[in-house]
N, C-alpha and C positions, 0 to 999 in steps of 0.2 A: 323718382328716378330709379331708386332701387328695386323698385317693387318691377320696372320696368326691366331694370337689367336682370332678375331672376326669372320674369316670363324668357325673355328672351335666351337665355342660359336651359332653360327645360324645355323649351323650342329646337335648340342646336344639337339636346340627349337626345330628344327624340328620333330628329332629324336621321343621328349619327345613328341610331338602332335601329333604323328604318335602312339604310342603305347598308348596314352590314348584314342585315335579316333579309333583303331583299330577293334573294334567290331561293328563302324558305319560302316567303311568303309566294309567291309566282307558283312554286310547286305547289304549293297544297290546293291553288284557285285553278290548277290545270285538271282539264278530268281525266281518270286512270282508264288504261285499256283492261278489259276483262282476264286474264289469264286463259290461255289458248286450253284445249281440251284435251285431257289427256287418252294415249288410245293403245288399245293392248295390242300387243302384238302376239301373235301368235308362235308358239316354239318350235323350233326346228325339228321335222322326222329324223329319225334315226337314222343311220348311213345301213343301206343294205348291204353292204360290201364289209368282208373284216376286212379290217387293216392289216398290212404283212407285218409277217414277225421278224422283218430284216430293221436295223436300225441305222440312219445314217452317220455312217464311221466318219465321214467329212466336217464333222464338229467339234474332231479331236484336232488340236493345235496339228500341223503339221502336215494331216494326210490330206491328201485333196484327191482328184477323179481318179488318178492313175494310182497311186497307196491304196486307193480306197480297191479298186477293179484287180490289183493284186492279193490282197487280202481277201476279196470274192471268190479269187480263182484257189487260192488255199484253204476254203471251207470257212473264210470268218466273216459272219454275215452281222452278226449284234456285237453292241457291247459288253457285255457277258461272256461271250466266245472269246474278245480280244483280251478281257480281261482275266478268264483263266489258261489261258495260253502262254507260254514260255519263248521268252526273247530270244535264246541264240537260236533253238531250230526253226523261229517264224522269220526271222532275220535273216539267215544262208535261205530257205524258201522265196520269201519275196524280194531279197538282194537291197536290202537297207541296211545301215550300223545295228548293229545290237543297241548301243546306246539310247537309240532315238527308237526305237522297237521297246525299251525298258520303261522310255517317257509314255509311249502311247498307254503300255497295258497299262501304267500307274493312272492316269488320267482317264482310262477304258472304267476301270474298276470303282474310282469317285462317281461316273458319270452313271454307273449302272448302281449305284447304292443309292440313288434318286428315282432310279426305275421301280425300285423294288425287286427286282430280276436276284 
């Protein structure tokens, strides 16, 4: 009888190792797809065209089409221009606060120290 209830007891391990490995075991009897081929792609030509040396001023917090088209019409086309430029006579010019003419050159001058300019 014992001998019986220990078959039976490494019948139920088994059993139990069988259904919790079961979704190993399923994987590894399934057949794998190839991995797809890989393929070069060729690099991109050069742009024939330079690029302008205008920068868009509309990335500074604040200015959008019309700060930006006023500051075009006063000669400041990059950020480097904006940022060596002085706040009160670019301010009575394009008829904004000095203050907010003091925030742009601050933030002109961060964003052109990224340029390299």
């Amino acid at each position: 009888m014992k001998k019986i209830l220990r078959l039976l007891g490494l019948l139920a391990f088994l059993g139990t190792v069988i259904w919790i490995m079961r979704d190993r075991f399923i994987s590894l009897a399934l057949p794998r797809e190839p991995d797809p081929p890989a393929f070069r792609v060729a690099p991109h030509p050069p742009l024939e065209e330079e690029p302008s040396q205008d920068d868009d001023l509309t990335i500074i917090k604040g200015i959008g089409p019309v700060y930006a088209a006023r500051l075009e019409d006063a000669g400041i086309t990059t950020l480097a221009g904006l940022a060596a430029g002085e706040a009160e006579p670019l301010a009575e010019t394009i008829s904004v606060p000095t203050d907010r003419v003091e925030n742009w050159i601050e933030e002109a001058a961060f964003l052109a120290g990224f340029q390299g300019d």
